[in-house]
C-alpha positions, -999 to 999 in steps of 0.1 A, spaced: -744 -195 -837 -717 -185 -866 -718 -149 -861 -718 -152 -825 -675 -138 -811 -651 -159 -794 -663 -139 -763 -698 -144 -766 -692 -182 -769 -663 -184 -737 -694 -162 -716 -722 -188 -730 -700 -216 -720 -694 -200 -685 -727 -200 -681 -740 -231 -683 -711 -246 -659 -722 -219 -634 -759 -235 -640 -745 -270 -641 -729 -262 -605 -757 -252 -595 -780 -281 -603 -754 -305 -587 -748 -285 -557 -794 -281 -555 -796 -314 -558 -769 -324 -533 -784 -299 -509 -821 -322 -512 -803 -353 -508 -789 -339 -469 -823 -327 -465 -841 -359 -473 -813 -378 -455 -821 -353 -426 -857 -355 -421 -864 -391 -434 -847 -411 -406 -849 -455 -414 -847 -470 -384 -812 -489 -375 -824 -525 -375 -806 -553 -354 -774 -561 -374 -768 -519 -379 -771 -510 -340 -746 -541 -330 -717 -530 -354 -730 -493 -346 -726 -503 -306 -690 -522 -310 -675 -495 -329 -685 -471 -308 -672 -491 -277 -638 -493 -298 -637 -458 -303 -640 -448 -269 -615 -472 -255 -592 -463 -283 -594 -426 -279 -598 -420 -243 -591 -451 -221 -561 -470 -238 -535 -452 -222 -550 -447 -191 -527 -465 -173 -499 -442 -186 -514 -409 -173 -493 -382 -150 -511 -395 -119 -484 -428 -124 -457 -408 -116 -467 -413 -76 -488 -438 -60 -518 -423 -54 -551 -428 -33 -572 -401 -33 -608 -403 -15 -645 -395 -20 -670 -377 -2 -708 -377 -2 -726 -343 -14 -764 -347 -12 -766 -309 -9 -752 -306 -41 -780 -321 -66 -817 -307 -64 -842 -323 -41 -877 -317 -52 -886 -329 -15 -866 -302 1 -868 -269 11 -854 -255 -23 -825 -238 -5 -798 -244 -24 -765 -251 1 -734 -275 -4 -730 -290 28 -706 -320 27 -718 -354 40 -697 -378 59 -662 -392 40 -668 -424 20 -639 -457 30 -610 -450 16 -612 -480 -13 -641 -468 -24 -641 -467 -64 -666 -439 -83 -674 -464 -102 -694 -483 -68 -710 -447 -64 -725 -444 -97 -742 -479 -94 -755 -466 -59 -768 -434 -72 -784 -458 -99 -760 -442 -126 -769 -404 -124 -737 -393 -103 -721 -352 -101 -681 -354 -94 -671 -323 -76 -634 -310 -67 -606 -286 -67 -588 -282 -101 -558 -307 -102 -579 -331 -75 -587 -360 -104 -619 -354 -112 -614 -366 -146 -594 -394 -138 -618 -403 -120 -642 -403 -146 -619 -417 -172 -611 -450 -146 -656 -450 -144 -652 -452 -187 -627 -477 -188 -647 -499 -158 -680 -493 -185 -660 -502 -215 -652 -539 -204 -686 -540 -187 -702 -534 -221 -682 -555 -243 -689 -582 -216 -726 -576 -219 -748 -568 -247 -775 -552 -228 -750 -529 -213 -748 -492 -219 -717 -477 -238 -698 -451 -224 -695 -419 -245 -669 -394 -230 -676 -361 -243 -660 -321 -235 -688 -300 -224 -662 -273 -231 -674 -279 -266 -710 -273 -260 -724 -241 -274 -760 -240 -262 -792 -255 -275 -811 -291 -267 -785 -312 -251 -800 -342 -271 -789 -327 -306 -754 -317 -293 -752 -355 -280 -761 -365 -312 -739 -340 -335 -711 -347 -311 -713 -389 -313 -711 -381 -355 -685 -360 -352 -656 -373 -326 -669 -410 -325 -685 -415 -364 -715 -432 -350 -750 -424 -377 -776 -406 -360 -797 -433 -367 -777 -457 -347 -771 -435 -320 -810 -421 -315 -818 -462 -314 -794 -467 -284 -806 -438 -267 -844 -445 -269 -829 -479 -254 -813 -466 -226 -775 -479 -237 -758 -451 -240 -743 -436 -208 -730 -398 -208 -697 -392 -190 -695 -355 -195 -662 -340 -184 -656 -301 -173 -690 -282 -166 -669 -253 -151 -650 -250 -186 -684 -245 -206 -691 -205 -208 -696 -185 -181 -729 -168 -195 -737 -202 -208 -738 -224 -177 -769 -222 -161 -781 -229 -193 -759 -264 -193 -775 -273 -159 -813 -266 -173 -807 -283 -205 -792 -317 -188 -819 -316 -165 -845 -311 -192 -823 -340 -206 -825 -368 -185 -863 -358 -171 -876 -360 -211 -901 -388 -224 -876 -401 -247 -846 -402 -227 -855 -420 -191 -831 -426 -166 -806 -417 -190 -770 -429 -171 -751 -397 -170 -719 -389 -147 -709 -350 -146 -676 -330 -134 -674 -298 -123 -647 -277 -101 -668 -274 -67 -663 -237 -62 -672 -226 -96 -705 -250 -87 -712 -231 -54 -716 -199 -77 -743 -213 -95 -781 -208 -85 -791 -236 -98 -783 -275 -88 -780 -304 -112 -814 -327 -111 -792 -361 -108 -795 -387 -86 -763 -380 -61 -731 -362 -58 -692 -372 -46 -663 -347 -41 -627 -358 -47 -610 -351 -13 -577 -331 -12 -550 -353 3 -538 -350 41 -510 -331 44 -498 -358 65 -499 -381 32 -479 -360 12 -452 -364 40 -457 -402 35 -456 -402 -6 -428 -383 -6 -406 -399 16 -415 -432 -4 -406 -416 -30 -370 -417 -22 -338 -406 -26 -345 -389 -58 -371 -362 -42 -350 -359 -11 -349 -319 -20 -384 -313 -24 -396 -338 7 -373 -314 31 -386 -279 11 -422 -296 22 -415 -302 55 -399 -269 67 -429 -252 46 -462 -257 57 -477 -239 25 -455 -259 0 -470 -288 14 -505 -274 11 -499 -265 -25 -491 -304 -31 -525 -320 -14 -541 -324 -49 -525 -354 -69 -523 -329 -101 -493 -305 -83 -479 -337 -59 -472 -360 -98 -461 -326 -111 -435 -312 -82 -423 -349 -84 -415 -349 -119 -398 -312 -118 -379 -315 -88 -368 -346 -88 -333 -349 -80 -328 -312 -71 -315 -300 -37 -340 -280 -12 -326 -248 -24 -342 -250 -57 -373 -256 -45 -376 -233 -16 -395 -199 -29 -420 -173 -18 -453 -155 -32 -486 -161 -28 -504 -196 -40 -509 -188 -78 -469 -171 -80 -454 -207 -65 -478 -228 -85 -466 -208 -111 -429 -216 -106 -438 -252 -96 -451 -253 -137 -421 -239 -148 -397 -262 -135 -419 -292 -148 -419 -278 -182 -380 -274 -185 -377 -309 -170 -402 -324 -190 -385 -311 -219 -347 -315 -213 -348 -350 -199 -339 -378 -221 -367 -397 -219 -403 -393 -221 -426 -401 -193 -430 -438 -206 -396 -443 -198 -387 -448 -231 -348 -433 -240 -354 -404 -266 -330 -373 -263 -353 -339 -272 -359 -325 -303 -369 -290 -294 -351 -267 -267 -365 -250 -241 -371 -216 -253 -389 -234 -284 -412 -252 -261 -420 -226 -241 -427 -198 -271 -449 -223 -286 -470 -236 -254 -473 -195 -246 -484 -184 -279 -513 -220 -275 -519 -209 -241 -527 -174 -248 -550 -180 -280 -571 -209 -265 -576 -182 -237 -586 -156 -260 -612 -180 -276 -620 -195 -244 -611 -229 -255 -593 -262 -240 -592 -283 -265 -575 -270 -301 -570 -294 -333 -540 -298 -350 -560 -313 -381 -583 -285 -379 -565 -248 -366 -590 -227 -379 -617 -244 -355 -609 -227 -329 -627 -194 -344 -654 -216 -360 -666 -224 -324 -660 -193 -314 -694 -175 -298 -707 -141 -309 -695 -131 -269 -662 -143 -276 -657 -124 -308 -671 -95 -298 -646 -95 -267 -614 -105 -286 -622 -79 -314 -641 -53 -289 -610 -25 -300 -618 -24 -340 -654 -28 -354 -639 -28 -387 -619 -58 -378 -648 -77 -359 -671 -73 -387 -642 -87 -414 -632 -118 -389 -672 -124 -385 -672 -124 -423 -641 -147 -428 -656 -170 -405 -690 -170 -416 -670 -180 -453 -653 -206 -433 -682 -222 -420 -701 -224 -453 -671 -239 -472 -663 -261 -440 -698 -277 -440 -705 -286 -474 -690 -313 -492 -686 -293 -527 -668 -272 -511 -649 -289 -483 -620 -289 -507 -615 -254 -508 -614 -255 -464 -587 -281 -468 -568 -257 -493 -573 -228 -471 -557 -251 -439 -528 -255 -461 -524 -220 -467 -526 -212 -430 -500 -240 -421 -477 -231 -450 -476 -194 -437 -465 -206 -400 -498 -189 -383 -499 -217 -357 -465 -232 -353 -477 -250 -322 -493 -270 -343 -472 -286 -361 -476 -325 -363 -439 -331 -348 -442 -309 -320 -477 -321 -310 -464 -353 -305 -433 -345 -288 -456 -322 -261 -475 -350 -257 -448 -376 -246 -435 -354 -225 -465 -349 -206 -472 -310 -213 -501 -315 -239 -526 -347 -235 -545 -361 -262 -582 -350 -260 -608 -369 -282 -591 -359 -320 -576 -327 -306 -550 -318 -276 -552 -300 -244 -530 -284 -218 -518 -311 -189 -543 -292 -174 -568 -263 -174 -542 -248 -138 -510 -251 -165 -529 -237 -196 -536 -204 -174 -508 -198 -160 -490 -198 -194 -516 -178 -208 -512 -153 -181 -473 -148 -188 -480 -142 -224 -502 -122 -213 -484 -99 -190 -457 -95 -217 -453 -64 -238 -462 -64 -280 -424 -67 -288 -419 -95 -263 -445 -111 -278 -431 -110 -310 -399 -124 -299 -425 -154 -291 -437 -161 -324 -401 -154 -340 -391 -179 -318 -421 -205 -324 -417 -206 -364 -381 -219 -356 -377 -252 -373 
């Protein structure tokens, strides 16, 4: 209108972008909804490229550089062990024990087990023993088996560390979308076929509240209509299993056997010259050589005291205090040596206190949010996954403060899972890396952890060499006082 003001006209125009937005962002919303409940069915030529990307995926992101892993460091043979007293047996008397069975021959591959247990196999073990070695070796046997045969099932490996609660079935699903890229559609075809097999990897590390849950819903799993005989392999530690009152409903159990003492007298005088102080510290102390029957502390005690003499190995304290000091001498090797665990020459790029600062300052977060895997794409998914438990724990001091981070993250999640607005989530990742909040992150210093063997890759984030490392760094940061920990993070955002 003529008489209408300036103002009037600047509002009016306001307006109808807000209502333009609105329509878009209505009729995007239908469009996810439609695509949501109106599922075509993958036809031939979709599930073959669905099936040989996803076997490309896997190989690529798990089993590539298998071959290159920390168990390379030493030859090692480690050995497995029937558990039938481990998995339910709806023929027995429902007691629930976990009484060993006799040792298996020493050649013998998981991969021979999970074909006898007809593909529904539980891996047991002590942290550091190689359970998921194990089950990484079982992928990569899979892998070759399925691009060799078209009837085949693929191997998905998958953190249950990252399961939440809920169905099993729609975290399978959401989780093949989101790490591997595979449709729904494509992925609910090869399950109703049966060619999908599960290798899920850490069922101590899901929540402690949440893991009787885990067991009831991958029973539920593999017993539905839908699902039959779904191939699944599981991992678990084997004392935080004996704590649970329930039993997986699979077909068989292993454990990964400790080494003989008597072995690591044999590996280590193999060995060498070069762990000439370590083998004698081993041999005049029977609980040093305890400590190294798992191949985890054996590769790592190698790789730290390797070409030291027997007085810097020799110590005292209880299991946890020398494990402790085993770590720390393999992280200031790993970093000052001038090459990375490949072998190839590359001098470092960061010094020891920079490492360490960082790796604390990880360590002590992912504990906090009860995490092992964090994402140096993604920082600020380590809250998003966080439970209501979790929050309420880290934030139990303020209410003011829970309430605001629930509200920040609740904003994070909308913007995060919308595409209008994903944008805005990339911006606010920018922010948070521009202001230094997680200088462990960094895309440099990721990689350099990495080759030197103190992070590993995980799927599209990065973990801790291993769950035993990750918690004894997060127990010095810890055990260090508010100004201490400050000196940390002055000494993280170092360039």
């Amino acid at each position: 209108m003529v008489g209408d003001s300036p103002r009037r006209v600047a509002a009016a125009c306001a307006v109808a972008l807000i209502l333009a937005g609105a329509a878009l962002y209505i009729r995007y919303l239908r469009a996810r909804l439609a695509d949501s409940s109106d599922h075509v069915e993958a036809d031939a030529g979709q599930l073959q490229r669905g099936r040989k990307a996803l076997i490309h995926r896997v190989h690529h992101t798990w089993t590539n550089d298998l071959e290159f892993r920390l168990n390379d460091a030493v030859r090692l043979e480690v050995g497995l062990q029937e558990f039938p007293s481990a998995v339910h047996d709806p023929w027995g008397s429902g007691e629930l024990t976990t009484e060993a069975g006799t040792p298996l021959p020493a050649d013998t591959a998981l991969r021979t087990m999970f074909e006898r247990h007809d593909q529904q196999l539980l891996v047991l073990g002590a942290p550091g023993a190689g359970k998921t070695v194990h089950l990484l070796e079982l992928t990569a046997a899979l892998i070759k088996e399925a691009r060799a045969d078209a009837e085949a099932p693929v191997p998905v490996f998958l953190l249950l560390t990252n399961w939440r609660g809920g169905p099993l079935d729609d975290w399978l699903i959401s989780e093949l979308q989101h790490r591997y890229r595979t449709s729904a559609d494509v992925t609910r075809a090869l399950l109703a076929q049966g060619k999908i097999c599960f290798i899920l990897d850490g069922l101590d590390e899901v929540d402690l509240e949440r893991q009787e849950e885990c067991i009831s819903r991958i029973n539920a799993f593999i017993s539905a209509d839908g699902y039959p005989h779904c191939a699944i392999a599981v991992s678990c530690r084997l004392v935080d299993y004996q704590l649970l009152s329930q039993r997986l409903a699979v077909n068989g159990a292993v454990t990964v056997q400790p080494l003989p003492v008597t072995a690591v007298h044999d590996i280590l005088h193999e060995a060498g010259a070069r762990v000439r102080g370590l083998r004698a510290a081993a041999a005049a102390d029977t609980d040093l050589a305890e400590l190294l029957t798992t191949p985890l502390m054996l590769g790592v005690a190698v790789l730290a005291y390797s070409g030291v003499d027997e007085s810097a190995v020799r110590s005292a304290g209880t299991l946890e205090e020398r494990r402790g000091l085993v770590y720390d001498a393999f992280l200031t090797r790993m970093v000052t040596r001038d090459r990375t665990l490949r072998g190839y020459p590359k001098p470092p790029r960061f010094s020891v206190d920079q490492v360490a600062s960082r790796l604390l300052l990880m360590a002590r977060e992912m504990r906090k949010y009860q995490v092992t895997v964090i994402y140096p794409s993604d920082p600020l998914r380590i809250m998003l996954q966080a439970s209501p438990e979790v929050l309420e724990q880290v934030h139990s001091g303020s209410r003011i403060r829970l309430m605001s981070v629930k509200f920040q993250i609740a904003h994070l999640r909308l913007i995060s899972s919308t595409s209008p607005s994903r944008l805005l989530y990339r911006a606010t990742i920018c922010l948070v890396r521009f202001a230094s909040l997680f200088p462990y992150l960094r895309k440099d210093f990721v990689h350099f952890a990495c080759e030197r063997a103190l992070l590993r890759r995980s799927g599209d984030g990065v973990a801790f060499l291993h769950k035993t490392f990750q918690d004894h760094l997060s127990q010095r940061a810890d055990g260090m006082t508010p100004q201490e920990r400050n000196g940390l993070y002055r000494q993280a955002v170092k360039p």
